[in-house]
NULUM-716973 format. One record per residue (C-alpha): x, y, z; residue in three letters; chain; residue number from 1. Coordinates in steps of 0.001 Angstrom, whole numbers. Example, Ala and Ser with C-alpha at 12.3 -4.5 7.8 and 13.67 -1.06 7.14 Angstrom:
// residues 2
px py pz resn chain resi
12300 -4500 7800 ALA A 1;
13670 -1060 7140 SER A 2;
// end
This chain:
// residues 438
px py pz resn chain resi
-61558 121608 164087 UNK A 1;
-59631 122217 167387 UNK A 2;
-55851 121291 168692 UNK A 3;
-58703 118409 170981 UNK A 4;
-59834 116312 167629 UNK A 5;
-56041 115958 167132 UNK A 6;
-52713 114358 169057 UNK A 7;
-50124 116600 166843 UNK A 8;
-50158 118692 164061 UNK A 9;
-46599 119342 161711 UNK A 10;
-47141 123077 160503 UNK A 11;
-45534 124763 157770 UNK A 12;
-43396 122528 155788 UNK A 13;
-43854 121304 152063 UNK A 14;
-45919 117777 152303 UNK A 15;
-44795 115756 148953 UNK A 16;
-46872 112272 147977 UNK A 17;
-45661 110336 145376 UNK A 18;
-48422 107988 145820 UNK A 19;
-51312 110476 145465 UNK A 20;
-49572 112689 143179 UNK A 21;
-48741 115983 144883 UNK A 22;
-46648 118569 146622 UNK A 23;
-48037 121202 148427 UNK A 24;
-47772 123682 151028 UNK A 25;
-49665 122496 154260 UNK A 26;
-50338 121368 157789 UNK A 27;
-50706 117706 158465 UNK A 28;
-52573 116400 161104 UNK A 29;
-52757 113312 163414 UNK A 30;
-54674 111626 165487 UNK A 31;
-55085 107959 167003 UNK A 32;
-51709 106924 164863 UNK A 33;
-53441 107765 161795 UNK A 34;
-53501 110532 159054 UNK A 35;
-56303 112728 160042 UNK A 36;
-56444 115827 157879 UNK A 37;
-53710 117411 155374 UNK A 38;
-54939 121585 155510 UNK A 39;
-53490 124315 153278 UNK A 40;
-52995 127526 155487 UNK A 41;
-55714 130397 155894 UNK A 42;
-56864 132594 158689 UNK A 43;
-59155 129800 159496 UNK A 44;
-56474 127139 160151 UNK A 45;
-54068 129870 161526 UNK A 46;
-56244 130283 164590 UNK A 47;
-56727 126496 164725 UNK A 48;
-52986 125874 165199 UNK A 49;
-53387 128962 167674 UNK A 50;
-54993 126256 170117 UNK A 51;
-52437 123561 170020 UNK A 52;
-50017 123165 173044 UNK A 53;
-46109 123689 171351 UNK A 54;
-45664 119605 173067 UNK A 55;
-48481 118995 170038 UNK A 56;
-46405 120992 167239 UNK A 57;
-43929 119837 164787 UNK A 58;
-42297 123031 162759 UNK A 59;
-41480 122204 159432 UNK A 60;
-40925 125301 158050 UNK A 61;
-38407 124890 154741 UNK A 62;
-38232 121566 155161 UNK A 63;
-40211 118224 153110 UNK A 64;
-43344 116101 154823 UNK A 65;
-43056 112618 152888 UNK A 66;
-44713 109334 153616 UNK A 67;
-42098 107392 155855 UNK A 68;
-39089 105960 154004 UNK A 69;
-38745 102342 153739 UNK A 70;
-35652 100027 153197 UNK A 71;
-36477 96601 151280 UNK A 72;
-33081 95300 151881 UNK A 73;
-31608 95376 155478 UNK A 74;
-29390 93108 157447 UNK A 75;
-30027 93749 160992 UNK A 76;
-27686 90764 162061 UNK A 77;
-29609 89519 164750 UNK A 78;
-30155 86798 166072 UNK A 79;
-25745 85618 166096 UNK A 80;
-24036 89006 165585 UNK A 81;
-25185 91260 168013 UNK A 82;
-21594 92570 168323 UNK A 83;
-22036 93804 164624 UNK A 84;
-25714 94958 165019 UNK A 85;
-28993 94309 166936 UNK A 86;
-32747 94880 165853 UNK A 87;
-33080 97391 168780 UNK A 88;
-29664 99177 167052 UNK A 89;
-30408 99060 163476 UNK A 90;
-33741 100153 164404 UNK A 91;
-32404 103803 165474 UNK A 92;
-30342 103469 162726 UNK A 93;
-32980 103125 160739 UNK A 94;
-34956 106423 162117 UNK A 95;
-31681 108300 162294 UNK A 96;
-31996 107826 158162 UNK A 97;
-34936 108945 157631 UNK A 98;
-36707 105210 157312 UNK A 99;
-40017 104165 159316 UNK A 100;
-40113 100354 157627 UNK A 101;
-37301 98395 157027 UNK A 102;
-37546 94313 155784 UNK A 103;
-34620 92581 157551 UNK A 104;
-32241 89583 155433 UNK A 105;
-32541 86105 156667 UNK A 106;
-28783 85340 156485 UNK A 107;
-28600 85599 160649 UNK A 108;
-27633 83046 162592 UNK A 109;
-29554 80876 163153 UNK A 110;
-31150 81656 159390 UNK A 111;
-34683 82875 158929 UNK A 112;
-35675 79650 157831 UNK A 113;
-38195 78334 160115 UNK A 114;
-41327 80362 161620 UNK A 115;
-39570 79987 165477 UNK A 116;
-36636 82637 163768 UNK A 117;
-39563 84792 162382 UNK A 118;
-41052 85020 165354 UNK A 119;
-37863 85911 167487 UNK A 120;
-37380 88339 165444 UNK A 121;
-40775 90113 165502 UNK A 122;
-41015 89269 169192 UNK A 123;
-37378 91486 169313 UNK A 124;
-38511 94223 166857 UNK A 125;
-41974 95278 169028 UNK A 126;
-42054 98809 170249 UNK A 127;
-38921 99615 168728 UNK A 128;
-37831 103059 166536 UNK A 129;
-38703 101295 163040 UNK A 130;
-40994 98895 161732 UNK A 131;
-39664 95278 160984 UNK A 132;
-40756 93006 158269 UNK A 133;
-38860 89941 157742 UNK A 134;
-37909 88325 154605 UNK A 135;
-37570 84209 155342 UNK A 136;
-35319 82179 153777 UNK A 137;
-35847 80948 150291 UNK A 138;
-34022 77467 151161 UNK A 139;
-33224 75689 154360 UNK A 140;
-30111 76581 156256 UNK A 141;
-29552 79154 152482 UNK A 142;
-27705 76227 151686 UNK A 143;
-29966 76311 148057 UNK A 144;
-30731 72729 148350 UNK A 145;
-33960 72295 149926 UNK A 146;
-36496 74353 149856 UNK A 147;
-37494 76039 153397 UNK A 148;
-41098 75336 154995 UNK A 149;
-42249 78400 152906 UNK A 150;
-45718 78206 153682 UNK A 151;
-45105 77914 157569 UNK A 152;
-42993 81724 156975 UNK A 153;
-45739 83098 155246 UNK A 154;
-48394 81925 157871 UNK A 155;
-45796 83700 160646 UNK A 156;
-45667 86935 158562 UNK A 157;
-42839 86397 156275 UNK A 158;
-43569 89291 153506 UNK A 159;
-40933 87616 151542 UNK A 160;
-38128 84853 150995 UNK A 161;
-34908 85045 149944 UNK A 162;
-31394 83521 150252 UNK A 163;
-29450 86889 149952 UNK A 164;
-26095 86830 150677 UNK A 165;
-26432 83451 148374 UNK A 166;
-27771 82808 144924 UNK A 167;
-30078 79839 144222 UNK A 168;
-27672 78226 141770 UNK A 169;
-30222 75335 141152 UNK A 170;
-33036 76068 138643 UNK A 171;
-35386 73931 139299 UNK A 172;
-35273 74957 143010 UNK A 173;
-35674 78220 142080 UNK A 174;
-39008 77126 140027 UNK A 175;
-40415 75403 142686 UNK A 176;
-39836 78421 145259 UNK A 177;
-41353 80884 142266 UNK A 178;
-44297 78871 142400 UNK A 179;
-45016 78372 145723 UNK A 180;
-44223 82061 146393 UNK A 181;
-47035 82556 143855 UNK A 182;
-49658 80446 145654 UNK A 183;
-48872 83046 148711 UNK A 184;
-48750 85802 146300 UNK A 185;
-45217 87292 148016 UNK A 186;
-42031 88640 145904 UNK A 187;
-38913 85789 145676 UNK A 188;
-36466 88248 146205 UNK A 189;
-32942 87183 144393 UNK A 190;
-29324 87785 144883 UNK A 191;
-28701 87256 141335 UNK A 192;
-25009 86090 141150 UNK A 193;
-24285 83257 139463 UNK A 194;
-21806 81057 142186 UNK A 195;
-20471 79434 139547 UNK A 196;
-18956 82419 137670 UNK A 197;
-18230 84570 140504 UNK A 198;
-16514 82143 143024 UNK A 199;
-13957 83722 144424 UNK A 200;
-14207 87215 143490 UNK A 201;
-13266 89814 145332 UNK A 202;
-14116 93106 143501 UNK A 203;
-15266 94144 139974 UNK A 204;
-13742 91823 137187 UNK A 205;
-12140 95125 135078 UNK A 206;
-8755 96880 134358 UNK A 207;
-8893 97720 137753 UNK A 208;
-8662 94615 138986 UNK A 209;
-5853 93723 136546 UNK A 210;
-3640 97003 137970 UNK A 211;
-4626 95745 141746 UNK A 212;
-3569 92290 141190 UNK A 213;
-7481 91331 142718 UNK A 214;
-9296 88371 141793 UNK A 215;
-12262 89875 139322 UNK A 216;
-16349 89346 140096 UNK A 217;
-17498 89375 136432 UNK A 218;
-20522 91683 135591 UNK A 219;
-21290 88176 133448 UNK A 220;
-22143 86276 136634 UNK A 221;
-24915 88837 137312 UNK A 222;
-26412 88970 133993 UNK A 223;
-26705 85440 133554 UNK A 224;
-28461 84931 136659 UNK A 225;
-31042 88063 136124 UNK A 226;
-32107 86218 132724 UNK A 227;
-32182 82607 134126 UNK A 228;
-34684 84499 136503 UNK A 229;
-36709 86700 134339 UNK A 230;
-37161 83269 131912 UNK A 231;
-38409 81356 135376 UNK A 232;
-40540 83984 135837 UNK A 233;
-41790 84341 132568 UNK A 234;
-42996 80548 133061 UNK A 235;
-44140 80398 136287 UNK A 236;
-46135 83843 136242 UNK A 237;
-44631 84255 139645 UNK A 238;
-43669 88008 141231 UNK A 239;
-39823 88108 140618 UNK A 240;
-37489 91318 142683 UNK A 241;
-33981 91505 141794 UNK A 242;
-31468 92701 144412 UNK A 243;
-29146 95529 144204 UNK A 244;
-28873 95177 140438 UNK A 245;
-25711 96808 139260 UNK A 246;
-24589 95984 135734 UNK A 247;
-25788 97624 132703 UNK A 248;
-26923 94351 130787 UNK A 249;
-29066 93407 133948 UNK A 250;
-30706 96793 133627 UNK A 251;
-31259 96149 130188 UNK A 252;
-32508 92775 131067 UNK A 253;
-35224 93958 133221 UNK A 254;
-35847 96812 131422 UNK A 255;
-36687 95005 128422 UNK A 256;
-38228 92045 130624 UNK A 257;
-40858 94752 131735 UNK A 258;
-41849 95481 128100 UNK A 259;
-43038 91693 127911 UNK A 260;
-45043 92137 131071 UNK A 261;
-42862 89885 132998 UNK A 262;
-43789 90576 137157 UNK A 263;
-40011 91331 137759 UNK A 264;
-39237 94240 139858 UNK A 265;
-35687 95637 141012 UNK A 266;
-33740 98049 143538 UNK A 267;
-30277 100268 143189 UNK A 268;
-28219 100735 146050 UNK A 269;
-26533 104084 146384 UNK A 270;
-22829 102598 146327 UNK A 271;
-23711 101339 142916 UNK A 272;
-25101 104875 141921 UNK A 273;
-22046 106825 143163 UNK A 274;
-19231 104968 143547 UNK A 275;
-16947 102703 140941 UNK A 276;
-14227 100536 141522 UNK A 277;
-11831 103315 140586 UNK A 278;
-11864 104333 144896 UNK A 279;
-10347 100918 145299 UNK A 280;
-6574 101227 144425 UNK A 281;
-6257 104557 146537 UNK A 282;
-6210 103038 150028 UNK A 283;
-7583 99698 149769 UNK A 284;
-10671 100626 152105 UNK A 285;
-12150 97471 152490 UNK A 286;
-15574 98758 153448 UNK A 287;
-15446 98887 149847 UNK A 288;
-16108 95640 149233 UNK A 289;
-19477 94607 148787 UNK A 290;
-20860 92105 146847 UNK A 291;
-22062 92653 144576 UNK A 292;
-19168 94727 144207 UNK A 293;
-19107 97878 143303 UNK A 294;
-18793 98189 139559 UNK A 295;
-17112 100771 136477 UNK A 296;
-18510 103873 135369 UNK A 297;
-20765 102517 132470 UNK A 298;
-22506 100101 134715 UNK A 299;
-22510 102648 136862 UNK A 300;
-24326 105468 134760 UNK A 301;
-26721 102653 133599 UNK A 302;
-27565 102403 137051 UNK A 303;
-28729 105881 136895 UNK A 304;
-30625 105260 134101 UNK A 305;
-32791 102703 134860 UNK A 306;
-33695 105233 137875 UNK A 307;
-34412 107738 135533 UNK A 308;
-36645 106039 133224 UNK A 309;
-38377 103760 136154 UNK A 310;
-36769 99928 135366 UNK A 311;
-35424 100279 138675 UNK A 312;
-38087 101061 141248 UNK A 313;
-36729 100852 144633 UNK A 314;
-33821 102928 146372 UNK A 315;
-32157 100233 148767 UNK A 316;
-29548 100330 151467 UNK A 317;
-28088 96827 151877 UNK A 318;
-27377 97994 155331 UNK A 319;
-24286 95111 155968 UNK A 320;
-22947 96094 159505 UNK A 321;
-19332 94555 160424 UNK A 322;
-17464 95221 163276 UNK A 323;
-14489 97192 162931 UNK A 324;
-12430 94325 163766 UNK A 325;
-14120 91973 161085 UNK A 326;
-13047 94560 158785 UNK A 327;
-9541 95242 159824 UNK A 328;
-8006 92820 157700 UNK A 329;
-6424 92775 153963 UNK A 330;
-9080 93620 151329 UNK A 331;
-9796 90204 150057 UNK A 332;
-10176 88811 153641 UNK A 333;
-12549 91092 154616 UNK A 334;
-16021 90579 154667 UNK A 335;
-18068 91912 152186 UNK A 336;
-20324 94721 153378 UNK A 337;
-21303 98169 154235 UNK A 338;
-23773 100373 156249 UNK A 339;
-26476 102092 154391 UNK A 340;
-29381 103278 156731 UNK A 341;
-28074 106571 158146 UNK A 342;
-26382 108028 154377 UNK A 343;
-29213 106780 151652 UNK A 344;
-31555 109579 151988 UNK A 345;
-28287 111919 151836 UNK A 346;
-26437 110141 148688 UNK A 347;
-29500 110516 147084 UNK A 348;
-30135 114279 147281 UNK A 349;
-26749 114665 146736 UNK A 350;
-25721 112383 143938 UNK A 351;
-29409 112036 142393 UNK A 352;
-31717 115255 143137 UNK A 353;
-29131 117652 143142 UNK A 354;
-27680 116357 139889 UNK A 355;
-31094 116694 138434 UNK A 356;
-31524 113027 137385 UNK A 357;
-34379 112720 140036 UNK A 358;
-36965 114863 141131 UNK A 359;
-37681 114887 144951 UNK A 360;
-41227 113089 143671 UNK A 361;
-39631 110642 141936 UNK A 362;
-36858 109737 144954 UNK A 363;
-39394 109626 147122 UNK A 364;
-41749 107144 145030 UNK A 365;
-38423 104619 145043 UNK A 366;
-38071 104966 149076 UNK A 367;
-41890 104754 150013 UNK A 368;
-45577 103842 147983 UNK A 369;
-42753 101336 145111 UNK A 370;
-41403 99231 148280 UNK A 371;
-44659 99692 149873 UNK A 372;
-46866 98489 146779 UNK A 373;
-44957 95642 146197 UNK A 374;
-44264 94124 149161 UNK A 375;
-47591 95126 150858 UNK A 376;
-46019 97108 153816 UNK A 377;
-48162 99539 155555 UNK A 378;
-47400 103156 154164 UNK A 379;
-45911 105022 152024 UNK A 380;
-48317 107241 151364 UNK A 381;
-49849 110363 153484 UNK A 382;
-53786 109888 152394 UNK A 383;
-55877 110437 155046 UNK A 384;
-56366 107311 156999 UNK A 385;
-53507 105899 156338 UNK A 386;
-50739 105043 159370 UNK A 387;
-48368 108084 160262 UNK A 388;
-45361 106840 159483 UNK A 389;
-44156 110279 158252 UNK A 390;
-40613 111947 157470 UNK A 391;
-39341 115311 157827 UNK A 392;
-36787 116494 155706 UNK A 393;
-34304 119423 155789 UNK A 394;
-33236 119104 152314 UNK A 395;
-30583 121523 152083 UNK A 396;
-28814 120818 155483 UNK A 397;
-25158 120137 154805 UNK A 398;
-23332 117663 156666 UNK A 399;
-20154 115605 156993 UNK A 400;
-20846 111807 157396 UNK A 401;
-18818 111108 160913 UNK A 402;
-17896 107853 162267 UNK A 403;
-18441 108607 166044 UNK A 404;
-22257 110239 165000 UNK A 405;
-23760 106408 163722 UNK A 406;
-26399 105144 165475 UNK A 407;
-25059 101916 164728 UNK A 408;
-23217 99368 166432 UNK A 409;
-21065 99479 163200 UNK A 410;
-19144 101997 160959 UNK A 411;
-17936 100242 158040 UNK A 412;
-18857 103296 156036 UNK A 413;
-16697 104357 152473 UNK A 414;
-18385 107750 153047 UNK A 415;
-17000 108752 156045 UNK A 416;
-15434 112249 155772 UNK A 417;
-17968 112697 153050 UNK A 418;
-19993 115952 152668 UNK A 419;
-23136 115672 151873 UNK A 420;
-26870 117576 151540 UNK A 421;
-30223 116542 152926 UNK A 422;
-31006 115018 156292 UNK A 423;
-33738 113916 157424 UNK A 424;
-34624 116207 160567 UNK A 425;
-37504 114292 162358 UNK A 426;
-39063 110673 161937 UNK A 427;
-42585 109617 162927 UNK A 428;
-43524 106263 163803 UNK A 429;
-47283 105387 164366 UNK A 430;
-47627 109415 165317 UNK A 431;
-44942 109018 167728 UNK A 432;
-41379 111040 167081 UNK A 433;
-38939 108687 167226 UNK A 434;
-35996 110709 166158 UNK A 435;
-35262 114050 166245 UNK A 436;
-32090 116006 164867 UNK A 437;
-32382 118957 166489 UNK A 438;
// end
């Protein structure tokens, strides 16, 4: 063993794998974009690392080695709102955060419907600071009439479809795309919503909405549509992942769902962790409003739950950029949406780790081998032989989240001005740094 058989080595810092099971004290080594060795420290290894060149080091002293995070749910607006955000922009985002993979939302313009907007999109995300997978389009146009060419996605490298921003109102669509999903053995990913119900809702249907004299989004229109779902899936045998669930009776809809053995998966989104529609009425920010939107303490807390006990298995972004213009407008005119890629990793640590509901193992499961085992990304794990995607936290650096420091073309963030702990300090792609916070 010599600092030749290897391209970089990160010394010193405390390598955590949810996948295989431990956390540990080492040295982590790469070579030809791949894991090579992980090493705990003796005399032996000491004068190994004594042979590397300091442009082949990576200190990690004090801070966390973890697989390279990945983001299931991302809008990276591109192609028809580069103003907003582009691949090559959400991308740096996307390191900035902490995340290696991310799976980009079809709802561009034109959609992700056909396998010419698949490939423009993989075309645009080569050699760039994350990895891209793209999610196609569920129906043609999301219009949730007809279903897209779903085999011609999958055959481009669609990983898999949805119509998010949109739920698939029509059942028997929904069938039909459950089953051909099956045949190509990918996740329908849903925005479960139910049109019908929440029409014209603007923010949580609740006393809050009441005082504020806001149209309500009832937490109804979200449980409905989650068991509508979990019953197609139940029939169809077909792999089922709910989007940003955030309503108590969903969680207990899945959660009970996954005692039958139903293939239904979910994710959480940190604003539906941490926030509630109480931060509303004190300034009307409107890069509060999200759909779905962001919900009362109790669903809330049963949020948390389901991360505790495992119903939920994925930490999500819904990375939503809008230009500052777009949301410079009265709250229910403004689009519904926020940035997520560059304050996860820190609203997690700070509102889940460091409030003891999660251990760093079990944060780190939801962010890397849970997205990567169920959409079959490359990943999210550090075994030897595996890709090094790898990301170094500091988790105890303390930071305030500043508009003017986003990689982003956007900054509709609610948590700017926000102080929060854990950062992630470095982010390798493929054995390559591709961001750096020093």
């Amino acid at each position: 063993m010599g600092s030749k058989k290897y391209d970089m080595v990160i010394t010193g810092g405390r390598v955590i794998d949810s996948a295989l099971g431990f956390g540990k004290d080492a040295h982590l080594f790469i070579k030809d974009q791949k894991i090579a060795a992980i090493e705990a420290n003796s005399p032996a290894i000491q004068r190994v690392l004594k042979t590397f060149d300091d442009s082949q080091i990576v200190n990690a002293e004090g801070k966390l080695v973890v697989p390279g995070l990945i983001d299931v749910h991302v809008h990276l607006r591109e192609p028809g709102n580069e103003g907003a955000e582009t691949i090559e922009s959400g991308c740096r985002a996307a390191a900035a955060g902490g995340f290696t993979a991310v799976c980009c939302m079809p709802n561009t313009h034109p959609r992700i419907d056909s396998q010419e907007t698949v490939k423009f999109v993989q075309d645009r995300a080569k050699n760039k600071d994350a990895r891209v997978y793209v999610a196609g389009a569920i129906t043609k146009n999301l219009e949730g009439e007809e279903l897209a060419e779903i085999g011609d996605l999958v055959k481009m490298g669609a990983v898999a479809i949805t119509d998010d921003g949109y739920y698939v109102q029509n059942p028997a669509i929904m069938r039909r795309a459950l089953e051909y999903a099956k045949m190509f053995d990918i996740p329908v990913m849903q925005h479960a919503e139910d049109s019908l119900l929440s029409k014209g809702g603007i923010m949580n249907e609740s006393y809050q909405s009441t005082r504020l004299g806001i149209k309500g989004l009832p937490a109804v229109a979200e449980e409905i549509a989650v068991l509508r779902d979990i019953a197609l899936c139940r029939v169809t045998g077909s792999r089922l992942h709910i989007q940003h669930i955030s309503t108590k009776r969903a969680v207990e809809a899945v959660r009970q769902a996954k005692k039958e053995g139903i293939n239904v998966t979910t994710e959480a989104c940190p604003h539906h962790f941490v926030l509630t529609d109480d931060e509303i009425g004190k300034e009307f920010n409107t890069n509060l409003r999200v759909h779905p939107p962001i919900r009362g303490a109790e669903d809330r807390d049963a949020v948390i739950e389901g991360l505790v006990d495992g119903t939920i298995e994925c930490i999500a972004s819904d990375h939503a950029p809008h230009s500052t213009e777009d949301k410079d407008a009265e709250f229910d005119r403004a689009p519904a949406g926020m940035i997520g890629l560059e304050t996860t990793l820190a609203l997690v640590k700070t509102y889940l780790i460091d409030k003891a509901y999660l251990s760093w193992a079990d944060a780190i499961r939801k962010m890397t081998i849970n997205p990567a085992s169920i959409f079959g990304f490359q990943g999210g794990t550090l075994e030897v032989g595996s890709v090094a995607d790898i990301t170094i936290i500091d988790p105890d650096k303390r930071w305030t989240v500043k508009a003017d420091k986003f990689r982003s073309l956007s900054r509709n963030s609610p948590y700017i001005g926000y102080r929060l702990s854990g950062k992630a300090a470095t982010t390798i792609l493929d054995g390559r740094v591709v961001f750096s916070g020093k």
